[in-house]
C-alpha positions in Angstrom: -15.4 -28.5 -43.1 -14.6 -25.1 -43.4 -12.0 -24.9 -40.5 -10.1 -27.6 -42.3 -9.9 -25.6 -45.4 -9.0 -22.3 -43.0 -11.7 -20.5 -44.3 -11.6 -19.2 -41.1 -8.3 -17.7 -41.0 -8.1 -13.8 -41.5 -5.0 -12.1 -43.1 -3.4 -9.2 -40.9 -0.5 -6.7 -41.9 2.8 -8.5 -41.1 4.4 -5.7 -39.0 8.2 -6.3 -40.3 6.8 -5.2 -43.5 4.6 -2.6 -42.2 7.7 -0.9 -41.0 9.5 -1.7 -44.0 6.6 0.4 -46.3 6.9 3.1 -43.2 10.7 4.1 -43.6 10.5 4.1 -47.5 7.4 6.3 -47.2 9.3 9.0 -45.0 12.2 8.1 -47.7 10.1 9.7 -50.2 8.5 12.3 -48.1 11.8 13.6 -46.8 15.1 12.5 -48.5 14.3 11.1 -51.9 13.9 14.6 -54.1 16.6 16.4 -55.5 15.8 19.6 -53.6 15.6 18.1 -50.5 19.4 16.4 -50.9 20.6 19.8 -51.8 18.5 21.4 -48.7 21.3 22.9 -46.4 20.7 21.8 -43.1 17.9 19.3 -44.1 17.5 16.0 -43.1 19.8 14.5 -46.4 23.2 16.2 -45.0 22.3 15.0 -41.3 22.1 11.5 -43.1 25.6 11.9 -45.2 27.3 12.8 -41.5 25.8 9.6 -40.2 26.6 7.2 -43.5 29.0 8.9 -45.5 30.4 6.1 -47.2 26.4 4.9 -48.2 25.5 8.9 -49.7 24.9 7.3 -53.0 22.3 4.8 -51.7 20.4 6.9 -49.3 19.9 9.3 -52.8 18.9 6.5 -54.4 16.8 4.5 -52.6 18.4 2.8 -49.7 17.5 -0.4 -47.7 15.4 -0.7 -44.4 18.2 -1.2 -42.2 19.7 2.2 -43.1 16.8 4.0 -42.9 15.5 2.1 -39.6 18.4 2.9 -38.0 19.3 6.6 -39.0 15.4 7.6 -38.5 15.4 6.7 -35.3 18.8 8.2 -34.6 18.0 11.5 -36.1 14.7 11.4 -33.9 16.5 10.3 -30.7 19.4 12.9 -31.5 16.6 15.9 -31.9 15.0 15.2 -28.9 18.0 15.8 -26.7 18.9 18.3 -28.4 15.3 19.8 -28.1 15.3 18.9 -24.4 18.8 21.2 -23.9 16.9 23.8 -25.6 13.6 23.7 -23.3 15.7 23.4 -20.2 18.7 26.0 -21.1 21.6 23.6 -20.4 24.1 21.8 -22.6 24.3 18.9 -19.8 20.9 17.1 -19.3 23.0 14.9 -16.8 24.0 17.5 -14.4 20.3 19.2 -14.9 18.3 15.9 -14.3 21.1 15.7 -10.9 20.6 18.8 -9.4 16.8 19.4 -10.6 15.8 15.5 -9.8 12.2 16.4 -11.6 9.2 14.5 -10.9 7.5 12.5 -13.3 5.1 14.8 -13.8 7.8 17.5 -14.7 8.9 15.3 -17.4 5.3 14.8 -18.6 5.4 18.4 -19.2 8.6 18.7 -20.3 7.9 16.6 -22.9 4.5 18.2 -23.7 6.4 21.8 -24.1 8.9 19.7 -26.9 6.2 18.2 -28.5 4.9 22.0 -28.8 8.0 23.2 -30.0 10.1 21.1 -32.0 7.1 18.9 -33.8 3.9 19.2 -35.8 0.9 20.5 -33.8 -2.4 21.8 -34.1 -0.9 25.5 -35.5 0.8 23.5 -38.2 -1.9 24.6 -41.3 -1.7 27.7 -40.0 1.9 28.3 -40.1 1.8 27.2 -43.9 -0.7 29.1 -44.7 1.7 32.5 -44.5 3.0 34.4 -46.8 6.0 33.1 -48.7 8.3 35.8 -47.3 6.8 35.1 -43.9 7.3 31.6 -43.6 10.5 29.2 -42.5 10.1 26.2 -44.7 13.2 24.5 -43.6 11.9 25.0 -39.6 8.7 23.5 -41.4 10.3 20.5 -42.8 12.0 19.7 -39.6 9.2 19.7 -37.9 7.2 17.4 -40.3 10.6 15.0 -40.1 10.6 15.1 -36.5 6.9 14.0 -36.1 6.9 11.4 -39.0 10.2 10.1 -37.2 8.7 10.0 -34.4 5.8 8.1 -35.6 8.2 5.8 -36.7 10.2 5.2 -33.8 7.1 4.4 -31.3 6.1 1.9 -33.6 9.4 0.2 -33.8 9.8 0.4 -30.4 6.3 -0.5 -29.6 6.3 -3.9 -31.7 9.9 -4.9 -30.7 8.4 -4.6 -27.2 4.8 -6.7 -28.1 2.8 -3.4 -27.0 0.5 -4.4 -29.1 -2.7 -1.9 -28.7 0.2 1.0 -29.2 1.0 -0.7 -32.4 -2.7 -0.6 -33.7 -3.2 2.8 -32.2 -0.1 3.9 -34.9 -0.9 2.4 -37.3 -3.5 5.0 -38.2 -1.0 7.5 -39.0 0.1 5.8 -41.6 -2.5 5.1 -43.5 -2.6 8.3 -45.3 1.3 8.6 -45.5 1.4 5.5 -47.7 -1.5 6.6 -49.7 0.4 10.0 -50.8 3.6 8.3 -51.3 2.0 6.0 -53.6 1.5 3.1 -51.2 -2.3 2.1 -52.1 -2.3 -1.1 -51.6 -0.8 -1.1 -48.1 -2.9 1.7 -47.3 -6.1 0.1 -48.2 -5.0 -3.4 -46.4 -4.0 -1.1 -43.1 -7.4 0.7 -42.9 -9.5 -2.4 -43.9 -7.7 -4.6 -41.1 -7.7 -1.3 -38.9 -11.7 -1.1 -39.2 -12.9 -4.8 -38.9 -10.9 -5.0 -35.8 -12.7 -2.3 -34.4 -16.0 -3.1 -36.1 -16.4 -7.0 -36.8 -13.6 -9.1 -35.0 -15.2 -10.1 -31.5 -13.0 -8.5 -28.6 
């Protein structure tokens, strides 16, 4: 019968190594080029502050747990700092005391980092300046702070089992690992991606 030869099984992305192809892709996007190590103020010197004895591997092509875990430092790291800058004080402690904001307030102070301090809709435009015109080093924070960001919802959503957050992020991905050279785990994302919204039953 064809349930005892599990013809009925279906293959699905193993998420471990979903992340695993993730951090390696931002890896290649953000860290891995020569220009970007010597960047001043780029992402590559906020890593050698946070592993300065493992410089040499980050250059080279480090392991998932130091990327996993100095991504989603970085990302955490900008957001307060980002949140200090929306609300004009170096203490979020004493601002979230004496303010006590709804949850609606932080909605939309969320909403006005997200504007600020990561990729949005203006993005193309921005990049479409002039040379002379144009901050490439704001750009390429940016960029890192949304592809970090990316990142760490999906590592926190499947540590957590938030499962339909997990397939709603993994679309992002899909062309991030086809332009770092990821084919195979792009075409295996976006074919699982559209059966399950096509052909599997609900």
């Amino acid at each position: 019968m064809a349930q005892n030869r599990l013809q009925g099984l279906i293959n699905i992305p193993g998420i471990f190594h979903v992340r695993m192809a993730c951090v390696d892709a931002i890896w290649q996007t953000h860290l891995s080029s020569k220009d970007q190590q010597q960047n001043k103020g780029g992402i590559f010197e906020f890593f050698k502050l946070m592993q300065p004895k493992d410089i040499a591997k980050v250059a080279g092509g480090p392991g998932y747990q130091i990327l996993n875990d100095g991504i989603q430092h970085l990302v955490e790291s900008n957001i307060i700092v980002c949140c200090k800058d929306i609300v004009g004080m170096t203490n979020l402690w004493q601002w979230f005391s004496d303010r006590k904001p709804s949850w609606d307030k932080i909605c939309s102070l969320a909403t006005e980092i997200h504007k600020k301090h990561f990729v949005g809709a203006d993005f193309e435009d921005m990049r479409d300046m002039p040379n002379k015109e144009r901050d490439q080093k704001w750009e390429n924070r940016l960029l890192f702070n949304h592809d970090g960001l990316m990142y760490s919802m999906l590592a926190h959503a499947s540590n957590t089992g938030a499962i339909t957050l997990v397939k709603d992020l993994l679309w992002h991905w899909v062309p991030m690992f086809s332009g770092t050279g990821k084919h195979k785990y792009a075409a295996h994302v976006s074919r699982f991606l559209r059966d399950l919204h096509l052909i599997y039953p609900p």
